[in-house]
Structure formats: C-alpha cells, structure tokens
PyMOL Python script that loads the backbone (N, CA, C, O; Angstrom):
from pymol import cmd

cmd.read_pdbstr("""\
ATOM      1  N   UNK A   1       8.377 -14.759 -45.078  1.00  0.00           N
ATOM      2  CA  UNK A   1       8.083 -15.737 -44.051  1.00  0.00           C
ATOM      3  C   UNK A   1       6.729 -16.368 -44.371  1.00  0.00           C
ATOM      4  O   UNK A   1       5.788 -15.739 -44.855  1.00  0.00           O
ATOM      5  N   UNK A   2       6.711 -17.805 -44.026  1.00  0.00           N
ATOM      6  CA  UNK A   2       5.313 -18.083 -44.569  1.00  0.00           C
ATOM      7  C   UNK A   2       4.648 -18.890 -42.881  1.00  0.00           C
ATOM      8  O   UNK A   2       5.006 -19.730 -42.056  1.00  0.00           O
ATOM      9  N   UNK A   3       3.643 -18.066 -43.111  1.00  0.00           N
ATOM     10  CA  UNK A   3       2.584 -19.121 -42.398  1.00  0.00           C
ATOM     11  C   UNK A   3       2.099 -20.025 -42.413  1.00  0.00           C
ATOM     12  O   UNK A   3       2.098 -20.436 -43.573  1.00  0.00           O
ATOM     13  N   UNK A   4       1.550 -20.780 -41.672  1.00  0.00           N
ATOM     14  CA  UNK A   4       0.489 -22.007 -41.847  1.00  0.00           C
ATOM     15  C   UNK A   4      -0.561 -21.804 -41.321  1.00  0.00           C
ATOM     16  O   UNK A   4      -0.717 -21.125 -40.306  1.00  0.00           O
ATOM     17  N   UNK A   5      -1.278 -22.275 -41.845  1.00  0.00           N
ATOM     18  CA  UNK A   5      -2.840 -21.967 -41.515  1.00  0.00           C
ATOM     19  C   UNK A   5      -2.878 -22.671 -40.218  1.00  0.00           C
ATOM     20  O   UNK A   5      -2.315 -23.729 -39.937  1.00  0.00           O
ATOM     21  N   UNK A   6      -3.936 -21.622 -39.155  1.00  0.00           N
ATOM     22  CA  UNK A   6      -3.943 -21.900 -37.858  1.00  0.00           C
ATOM     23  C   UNK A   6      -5.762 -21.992 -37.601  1.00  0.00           C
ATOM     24  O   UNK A   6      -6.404 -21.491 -38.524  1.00  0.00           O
ATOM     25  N   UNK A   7      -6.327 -22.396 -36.806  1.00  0.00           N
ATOM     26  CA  UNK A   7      -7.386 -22.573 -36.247  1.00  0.00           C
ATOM     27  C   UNK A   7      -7.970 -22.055 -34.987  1.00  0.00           C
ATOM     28  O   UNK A   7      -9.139 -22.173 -34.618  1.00  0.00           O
ATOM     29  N   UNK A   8      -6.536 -21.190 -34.096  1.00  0.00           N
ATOM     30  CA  UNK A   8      -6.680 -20.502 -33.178  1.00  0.00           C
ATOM     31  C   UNK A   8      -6.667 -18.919 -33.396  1.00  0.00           C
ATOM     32  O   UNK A   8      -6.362 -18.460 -34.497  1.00  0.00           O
ATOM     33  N   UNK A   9      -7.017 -18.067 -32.284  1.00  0.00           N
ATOM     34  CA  UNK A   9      -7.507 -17.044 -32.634  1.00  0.00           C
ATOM     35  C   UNK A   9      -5.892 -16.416 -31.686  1.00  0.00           C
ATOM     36  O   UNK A   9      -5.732 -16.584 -30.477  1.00  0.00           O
ATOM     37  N   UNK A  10      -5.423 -16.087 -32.115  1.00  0.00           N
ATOM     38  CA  UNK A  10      -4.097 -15.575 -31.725  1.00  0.00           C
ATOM     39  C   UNK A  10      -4.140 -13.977 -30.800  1.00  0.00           C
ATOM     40  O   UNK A  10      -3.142 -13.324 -30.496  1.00  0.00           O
ATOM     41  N   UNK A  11      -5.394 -13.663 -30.529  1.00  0.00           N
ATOM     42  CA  UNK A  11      -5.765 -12.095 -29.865  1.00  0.00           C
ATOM     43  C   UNK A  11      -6.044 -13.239 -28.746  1.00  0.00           C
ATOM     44  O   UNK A  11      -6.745 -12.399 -28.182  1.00  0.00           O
ATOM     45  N   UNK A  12      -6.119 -14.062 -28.133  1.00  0.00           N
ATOM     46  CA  UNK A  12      -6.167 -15.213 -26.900  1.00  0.00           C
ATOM     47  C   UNK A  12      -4.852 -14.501 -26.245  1.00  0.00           C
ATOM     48  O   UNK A  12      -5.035 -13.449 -25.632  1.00  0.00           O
ATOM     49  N   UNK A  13      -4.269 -14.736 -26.293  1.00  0.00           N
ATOM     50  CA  UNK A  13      -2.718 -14.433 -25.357  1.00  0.00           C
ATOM     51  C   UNK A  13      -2.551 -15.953 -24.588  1.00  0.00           C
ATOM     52  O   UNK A  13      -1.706 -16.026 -23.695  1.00  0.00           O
ATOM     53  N   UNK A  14      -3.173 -16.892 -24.854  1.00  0.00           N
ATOM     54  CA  UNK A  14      -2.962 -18.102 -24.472  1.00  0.00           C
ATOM     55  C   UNK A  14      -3.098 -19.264 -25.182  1.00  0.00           C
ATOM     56  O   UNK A  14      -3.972 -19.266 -26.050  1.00  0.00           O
ATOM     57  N   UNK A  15      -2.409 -20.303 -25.014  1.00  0.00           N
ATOM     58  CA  UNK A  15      -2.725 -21.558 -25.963  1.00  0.00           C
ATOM     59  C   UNK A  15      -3.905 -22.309 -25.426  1.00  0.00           C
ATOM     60  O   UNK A  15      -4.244 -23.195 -26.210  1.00  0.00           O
ATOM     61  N   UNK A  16      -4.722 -22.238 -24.224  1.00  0.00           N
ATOM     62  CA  UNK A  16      -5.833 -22.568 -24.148  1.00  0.00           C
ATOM     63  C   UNK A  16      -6.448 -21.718 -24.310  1.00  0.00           C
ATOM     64  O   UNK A  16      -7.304 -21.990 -25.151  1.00  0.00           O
ATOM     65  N   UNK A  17      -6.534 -20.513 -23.875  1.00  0.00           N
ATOM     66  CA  UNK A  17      -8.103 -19.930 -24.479  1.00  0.00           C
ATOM     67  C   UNK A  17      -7.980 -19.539 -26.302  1.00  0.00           C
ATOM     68  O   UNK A  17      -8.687 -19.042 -27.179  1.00  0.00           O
ATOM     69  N   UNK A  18      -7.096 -19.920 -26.202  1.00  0.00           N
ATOM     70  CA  UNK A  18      -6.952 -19.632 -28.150  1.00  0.00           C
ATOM     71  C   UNK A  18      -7.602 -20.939 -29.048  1.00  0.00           C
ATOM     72  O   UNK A  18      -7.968 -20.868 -30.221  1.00  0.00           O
ATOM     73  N   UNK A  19      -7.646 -22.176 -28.151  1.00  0.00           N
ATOM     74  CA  UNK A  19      -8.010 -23.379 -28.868  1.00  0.00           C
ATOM     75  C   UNK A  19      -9.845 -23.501 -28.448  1.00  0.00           C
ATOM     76  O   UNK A  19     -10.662 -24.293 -28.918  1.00  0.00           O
ATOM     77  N   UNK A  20     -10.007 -22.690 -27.682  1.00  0.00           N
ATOM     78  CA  UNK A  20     -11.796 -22.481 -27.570  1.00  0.00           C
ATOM     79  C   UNK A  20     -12.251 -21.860 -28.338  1.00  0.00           C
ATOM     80  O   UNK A  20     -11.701 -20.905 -28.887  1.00  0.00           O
ATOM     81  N   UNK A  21     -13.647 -22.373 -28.598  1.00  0.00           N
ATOM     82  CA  UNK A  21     -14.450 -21.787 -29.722  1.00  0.00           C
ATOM     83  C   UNK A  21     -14.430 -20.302 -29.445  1.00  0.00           C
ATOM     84  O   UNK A  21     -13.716 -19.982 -28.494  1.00  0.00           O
ATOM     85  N   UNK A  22     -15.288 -18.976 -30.298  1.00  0.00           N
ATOM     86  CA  UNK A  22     -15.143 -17.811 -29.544  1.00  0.00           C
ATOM     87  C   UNK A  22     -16.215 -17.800 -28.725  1.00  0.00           C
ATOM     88  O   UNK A  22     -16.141 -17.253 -27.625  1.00  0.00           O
ATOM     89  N   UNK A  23     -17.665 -18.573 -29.280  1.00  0.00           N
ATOM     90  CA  UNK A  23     -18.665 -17.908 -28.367  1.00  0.00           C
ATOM     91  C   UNK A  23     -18.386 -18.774 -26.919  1.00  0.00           C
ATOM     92  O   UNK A  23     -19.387 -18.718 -26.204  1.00  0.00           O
ATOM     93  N   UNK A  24     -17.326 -19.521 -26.342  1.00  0.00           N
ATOM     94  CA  UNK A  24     -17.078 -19.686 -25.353  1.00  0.00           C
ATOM     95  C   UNK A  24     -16.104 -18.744 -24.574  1.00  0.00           C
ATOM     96  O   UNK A  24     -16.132 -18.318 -23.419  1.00  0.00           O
ATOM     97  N   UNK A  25     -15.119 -18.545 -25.747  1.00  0.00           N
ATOM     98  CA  UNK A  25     -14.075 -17.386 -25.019  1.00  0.00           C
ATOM     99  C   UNK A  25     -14.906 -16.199 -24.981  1.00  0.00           C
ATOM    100  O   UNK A  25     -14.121 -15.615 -24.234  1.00  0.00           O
ATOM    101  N   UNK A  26     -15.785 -15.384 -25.143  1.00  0.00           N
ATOM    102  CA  UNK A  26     -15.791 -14.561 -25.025  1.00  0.00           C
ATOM    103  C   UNK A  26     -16.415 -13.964 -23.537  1.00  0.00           C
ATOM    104  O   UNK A  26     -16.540 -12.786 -23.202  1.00  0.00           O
ATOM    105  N   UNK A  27     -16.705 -15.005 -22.892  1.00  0.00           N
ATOM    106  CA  UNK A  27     -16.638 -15.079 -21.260  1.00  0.00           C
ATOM    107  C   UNK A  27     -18.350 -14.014 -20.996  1.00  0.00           C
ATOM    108  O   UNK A  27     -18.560 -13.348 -19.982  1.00  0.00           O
ATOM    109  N   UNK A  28     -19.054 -14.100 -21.849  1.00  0.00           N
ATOM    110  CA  UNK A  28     -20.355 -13.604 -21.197  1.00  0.00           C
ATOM    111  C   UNK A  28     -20.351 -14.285 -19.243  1.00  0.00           C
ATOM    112  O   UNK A  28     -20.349 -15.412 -18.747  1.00  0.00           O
ATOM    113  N   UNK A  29     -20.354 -12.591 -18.567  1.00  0.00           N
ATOM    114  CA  UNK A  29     -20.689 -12.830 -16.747  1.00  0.00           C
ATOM    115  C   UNK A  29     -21.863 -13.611 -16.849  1.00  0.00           C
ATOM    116  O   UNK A  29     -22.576 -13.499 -17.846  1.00  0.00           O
ATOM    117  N   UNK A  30     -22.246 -14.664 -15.610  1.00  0.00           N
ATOM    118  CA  UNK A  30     -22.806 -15.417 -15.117  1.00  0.00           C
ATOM    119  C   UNK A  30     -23.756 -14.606 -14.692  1.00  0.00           C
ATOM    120  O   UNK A  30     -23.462 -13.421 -14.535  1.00  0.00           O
ATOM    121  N   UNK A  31     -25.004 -15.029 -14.434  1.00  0.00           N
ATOM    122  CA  UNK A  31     -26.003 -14.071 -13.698  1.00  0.00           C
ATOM    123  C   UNK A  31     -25.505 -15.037 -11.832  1.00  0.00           C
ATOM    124  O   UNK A  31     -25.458 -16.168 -11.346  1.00  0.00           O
ATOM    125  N   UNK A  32     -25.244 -13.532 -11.445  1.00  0.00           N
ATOM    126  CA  UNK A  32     -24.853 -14.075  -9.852  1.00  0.00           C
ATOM    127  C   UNK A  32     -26.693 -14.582  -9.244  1.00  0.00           C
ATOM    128  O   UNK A  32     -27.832 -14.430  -9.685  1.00  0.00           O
ATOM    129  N   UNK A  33     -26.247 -15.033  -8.386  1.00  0.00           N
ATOM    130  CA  UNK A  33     -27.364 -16.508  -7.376  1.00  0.00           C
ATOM    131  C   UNK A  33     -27.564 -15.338  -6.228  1.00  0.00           C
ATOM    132  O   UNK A  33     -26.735 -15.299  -5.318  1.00  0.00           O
ATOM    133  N   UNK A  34     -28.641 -14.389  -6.252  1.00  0.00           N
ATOM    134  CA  UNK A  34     -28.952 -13.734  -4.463  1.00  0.00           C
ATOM    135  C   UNK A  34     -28.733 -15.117  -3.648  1.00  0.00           C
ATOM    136  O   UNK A  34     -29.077 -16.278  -3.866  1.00  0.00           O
ATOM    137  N   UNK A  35     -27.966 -14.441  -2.548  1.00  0.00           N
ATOM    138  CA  UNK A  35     -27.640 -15.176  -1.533  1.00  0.00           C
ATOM    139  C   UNK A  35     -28.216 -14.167  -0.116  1.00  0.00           C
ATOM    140  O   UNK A  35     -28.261 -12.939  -0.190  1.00  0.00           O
ATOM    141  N   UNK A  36     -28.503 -14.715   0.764  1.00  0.00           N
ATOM    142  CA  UNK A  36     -29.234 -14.368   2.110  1.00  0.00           C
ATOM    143  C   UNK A  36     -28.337 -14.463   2.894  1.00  0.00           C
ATOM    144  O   UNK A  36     -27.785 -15.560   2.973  1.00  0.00           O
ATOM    145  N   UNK A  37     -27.922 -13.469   3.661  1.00  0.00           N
ATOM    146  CA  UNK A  37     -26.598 -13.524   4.687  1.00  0.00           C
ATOM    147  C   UNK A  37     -27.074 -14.697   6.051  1.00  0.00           C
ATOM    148  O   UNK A  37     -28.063 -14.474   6.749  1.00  0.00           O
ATOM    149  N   UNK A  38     -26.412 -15.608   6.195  1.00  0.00           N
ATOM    150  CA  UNK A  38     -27.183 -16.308   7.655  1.00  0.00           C
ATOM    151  C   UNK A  38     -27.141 -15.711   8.911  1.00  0.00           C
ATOM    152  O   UNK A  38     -26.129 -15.371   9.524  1.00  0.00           O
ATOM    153  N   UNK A  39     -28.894 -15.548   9.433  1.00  0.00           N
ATOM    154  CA  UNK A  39     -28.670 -14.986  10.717  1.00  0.00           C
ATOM    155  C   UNK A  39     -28.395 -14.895  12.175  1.00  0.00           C
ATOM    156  O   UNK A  39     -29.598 -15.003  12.417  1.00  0.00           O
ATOM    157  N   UNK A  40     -28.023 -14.822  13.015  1.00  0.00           N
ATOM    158  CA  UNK A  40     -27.292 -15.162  14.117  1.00  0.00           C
ATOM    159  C   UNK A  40     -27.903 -16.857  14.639  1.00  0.00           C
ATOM    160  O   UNK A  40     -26.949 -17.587  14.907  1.00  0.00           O
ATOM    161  N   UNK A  41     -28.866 -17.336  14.759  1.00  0.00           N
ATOM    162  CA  UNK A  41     -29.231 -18.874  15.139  1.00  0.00           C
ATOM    163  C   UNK A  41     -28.374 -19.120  13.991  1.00  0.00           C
ATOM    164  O   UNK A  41     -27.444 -19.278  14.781  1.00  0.00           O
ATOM    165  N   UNK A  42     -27.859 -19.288  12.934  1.00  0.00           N
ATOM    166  CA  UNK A  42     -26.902 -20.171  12.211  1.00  0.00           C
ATOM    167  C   UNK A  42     -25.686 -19.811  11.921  1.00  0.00           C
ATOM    168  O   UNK A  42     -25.008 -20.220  10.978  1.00  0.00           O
ATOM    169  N   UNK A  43     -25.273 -18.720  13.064  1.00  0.00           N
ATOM    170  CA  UNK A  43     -24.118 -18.824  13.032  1.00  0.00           C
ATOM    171  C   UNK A  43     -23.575 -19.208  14.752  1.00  0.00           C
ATOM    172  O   UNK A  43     -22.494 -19.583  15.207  1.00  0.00           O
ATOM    173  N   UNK A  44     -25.282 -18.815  15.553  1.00  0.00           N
ATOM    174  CA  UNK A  44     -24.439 -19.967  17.168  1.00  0.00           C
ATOM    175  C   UNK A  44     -24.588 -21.160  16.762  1.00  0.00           C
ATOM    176  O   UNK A  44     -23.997 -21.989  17.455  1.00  0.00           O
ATOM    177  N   UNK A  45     -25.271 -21.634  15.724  1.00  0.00           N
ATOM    178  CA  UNK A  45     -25.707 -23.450  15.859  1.00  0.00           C
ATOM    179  C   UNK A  45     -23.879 -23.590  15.073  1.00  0.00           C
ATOM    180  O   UNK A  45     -23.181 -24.476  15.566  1.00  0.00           O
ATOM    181  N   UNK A  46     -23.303 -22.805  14.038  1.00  0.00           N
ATOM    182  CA  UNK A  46     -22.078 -23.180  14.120  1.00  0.00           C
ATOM    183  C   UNK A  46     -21.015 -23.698  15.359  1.00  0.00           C
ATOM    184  O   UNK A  46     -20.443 -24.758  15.613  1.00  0.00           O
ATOM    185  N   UNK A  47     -21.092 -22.133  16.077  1.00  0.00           N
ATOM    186  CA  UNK A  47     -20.278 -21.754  16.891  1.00  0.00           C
ATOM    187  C   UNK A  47     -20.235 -23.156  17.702  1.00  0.00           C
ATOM    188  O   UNK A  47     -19.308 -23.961  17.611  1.00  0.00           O
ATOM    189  N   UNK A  48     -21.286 -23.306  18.439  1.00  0.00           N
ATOM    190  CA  UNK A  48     -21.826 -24.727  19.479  1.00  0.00           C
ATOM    191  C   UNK A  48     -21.105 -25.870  18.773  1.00  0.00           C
ATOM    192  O   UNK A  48     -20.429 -26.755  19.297  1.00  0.00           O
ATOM    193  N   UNK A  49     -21.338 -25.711  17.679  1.00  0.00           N
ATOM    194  CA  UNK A  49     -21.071 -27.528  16.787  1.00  0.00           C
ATOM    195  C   UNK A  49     -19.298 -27.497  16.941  1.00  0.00           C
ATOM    196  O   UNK A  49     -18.674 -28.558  16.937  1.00  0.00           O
ATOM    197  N   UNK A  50     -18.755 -26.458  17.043  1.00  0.00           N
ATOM    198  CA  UNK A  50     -17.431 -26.321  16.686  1.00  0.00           C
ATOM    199  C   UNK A  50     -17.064 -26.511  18.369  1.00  0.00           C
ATOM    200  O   UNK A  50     -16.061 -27.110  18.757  1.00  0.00           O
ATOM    201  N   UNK A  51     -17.811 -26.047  19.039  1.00  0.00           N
ATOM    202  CA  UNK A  51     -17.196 -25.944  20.284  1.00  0.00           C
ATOM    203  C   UNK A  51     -17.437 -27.695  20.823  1.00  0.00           C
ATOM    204  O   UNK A  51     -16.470 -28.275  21.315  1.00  0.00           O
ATOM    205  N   UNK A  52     -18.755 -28.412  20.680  1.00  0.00           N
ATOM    206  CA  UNK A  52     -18.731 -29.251  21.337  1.00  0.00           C
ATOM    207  C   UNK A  52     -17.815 -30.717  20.520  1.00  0.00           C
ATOM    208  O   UNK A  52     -17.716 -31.879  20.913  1.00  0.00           O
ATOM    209  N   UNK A  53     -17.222 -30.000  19.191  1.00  0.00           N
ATOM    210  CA  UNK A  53     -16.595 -31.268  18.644  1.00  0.00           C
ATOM    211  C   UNK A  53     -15.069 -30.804  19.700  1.00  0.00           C
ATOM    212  O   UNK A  53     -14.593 -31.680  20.422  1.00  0.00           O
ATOM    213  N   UNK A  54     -14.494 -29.535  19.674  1.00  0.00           N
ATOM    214  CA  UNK A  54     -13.275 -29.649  20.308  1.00  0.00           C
ATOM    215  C   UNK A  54     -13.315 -29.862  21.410  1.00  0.00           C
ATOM    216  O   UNK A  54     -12.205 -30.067  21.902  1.00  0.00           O
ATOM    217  N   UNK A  55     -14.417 -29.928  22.300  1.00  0.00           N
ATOM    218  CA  UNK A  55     -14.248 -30.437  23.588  1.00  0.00           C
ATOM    219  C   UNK A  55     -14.637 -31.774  23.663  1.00  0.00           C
ATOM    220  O   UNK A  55     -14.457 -32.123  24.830  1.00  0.00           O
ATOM    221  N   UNK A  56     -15.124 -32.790  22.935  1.00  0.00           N
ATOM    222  CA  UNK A  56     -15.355 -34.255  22.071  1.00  0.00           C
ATOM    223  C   UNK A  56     -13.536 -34.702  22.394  1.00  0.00           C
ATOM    224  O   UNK A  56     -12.996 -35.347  23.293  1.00  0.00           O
ATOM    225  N   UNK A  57     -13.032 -34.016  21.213  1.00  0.00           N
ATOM    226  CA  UNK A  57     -11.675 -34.232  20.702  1.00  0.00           C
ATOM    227  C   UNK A  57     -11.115 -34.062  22.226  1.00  0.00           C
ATOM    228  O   UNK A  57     -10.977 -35.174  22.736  1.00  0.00           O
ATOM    229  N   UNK A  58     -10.858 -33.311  22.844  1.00  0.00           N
ATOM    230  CA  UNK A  58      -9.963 -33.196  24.027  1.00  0.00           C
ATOM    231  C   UNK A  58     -10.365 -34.024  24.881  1.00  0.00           C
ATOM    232  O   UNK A  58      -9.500 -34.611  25.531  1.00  0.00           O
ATOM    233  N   UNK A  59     -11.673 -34.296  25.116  1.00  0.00           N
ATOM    234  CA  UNK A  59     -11.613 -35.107  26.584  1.00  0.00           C
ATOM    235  C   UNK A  59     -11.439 -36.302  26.227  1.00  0.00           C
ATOM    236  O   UNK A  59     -11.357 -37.224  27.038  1.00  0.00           O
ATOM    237  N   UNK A  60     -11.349 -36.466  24.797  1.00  0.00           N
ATOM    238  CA  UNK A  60     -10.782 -37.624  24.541  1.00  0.00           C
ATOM    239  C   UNK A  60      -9.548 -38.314  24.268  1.00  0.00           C
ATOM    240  O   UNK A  60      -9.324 -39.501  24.032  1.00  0.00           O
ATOM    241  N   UNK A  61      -8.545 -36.971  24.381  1.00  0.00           N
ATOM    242  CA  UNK A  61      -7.200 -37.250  24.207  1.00  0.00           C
ATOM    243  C   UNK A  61      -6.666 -37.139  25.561  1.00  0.00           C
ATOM    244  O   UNK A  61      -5.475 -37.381  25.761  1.00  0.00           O
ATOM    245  N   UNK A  62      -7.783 -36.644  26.910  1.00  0.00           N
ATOM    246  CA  UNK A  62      -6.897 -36.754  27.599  1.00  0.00           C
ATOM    247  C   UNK A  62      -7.385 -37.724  28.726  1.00  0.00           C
ATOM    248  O   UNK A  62      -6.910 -37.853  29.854  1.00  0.00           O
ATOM    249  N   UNK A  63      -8.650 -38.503  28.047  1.00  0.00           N
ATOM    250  CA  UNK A  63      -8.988 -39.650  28.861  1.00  0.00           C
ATOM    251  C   UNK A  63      -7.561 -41.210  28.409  1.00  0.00           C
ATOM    252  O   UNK A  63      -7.636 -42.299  28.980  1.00  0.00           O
TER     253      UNK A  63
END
""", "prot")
cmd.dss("prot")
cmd.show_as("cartoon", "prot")
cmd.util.cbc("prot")
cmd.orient("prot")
C-alpha cells in the first residue's frame, strides 16, 4: 500500500486539530483571571433592575 505524503499529524483524531501547527495543538492551559465573587449590593442592584423592568413591562401591557 502506498502512502502520500501528509502534512498532518494523524495522533489529532481530527481533521482540524490535525491541520494545526503542534505548538498550537498542544493546548498549553490558560492562566485563569482571579475573579471576586459580587457582593450582596450587586446582586440587590440586580435583583431591583429586574424587578422594576417587569413591572415597566406589565403596567404597560395592561395600560
């Protein structure tokens, strides 16, 4: 059986990650972003914003 010369790396298990260079496939993790949990004032200033758009929306559907 003869081959043809290929340019992909066939240990991919896919036809896109086989057509990426390796030092892209080889998926070095991201350094994760600390994130700060938000504390209760930004999650009532949600709560409020949500409440006064659905009561916006209703008294306006039933004016």
């Amino acid at each position: 059986m003869r081959r043809s010369l290929v340019l992909t790396d066939e240990q991919a298990r896919h036809p896109f990650l086989a057509s990426l260079p390796p030092h892209i496939r080889r998926g070095d993790s991201a350094v994760p972003v600390p994130r700060t949990r938000p504390g209760w004032m930004q999650n009532l200033r949600e709560f409020l914003m949500a409440y006064c758009a659905c009561f916006i929306a209703v008294s306006l559907y039933i004016a």
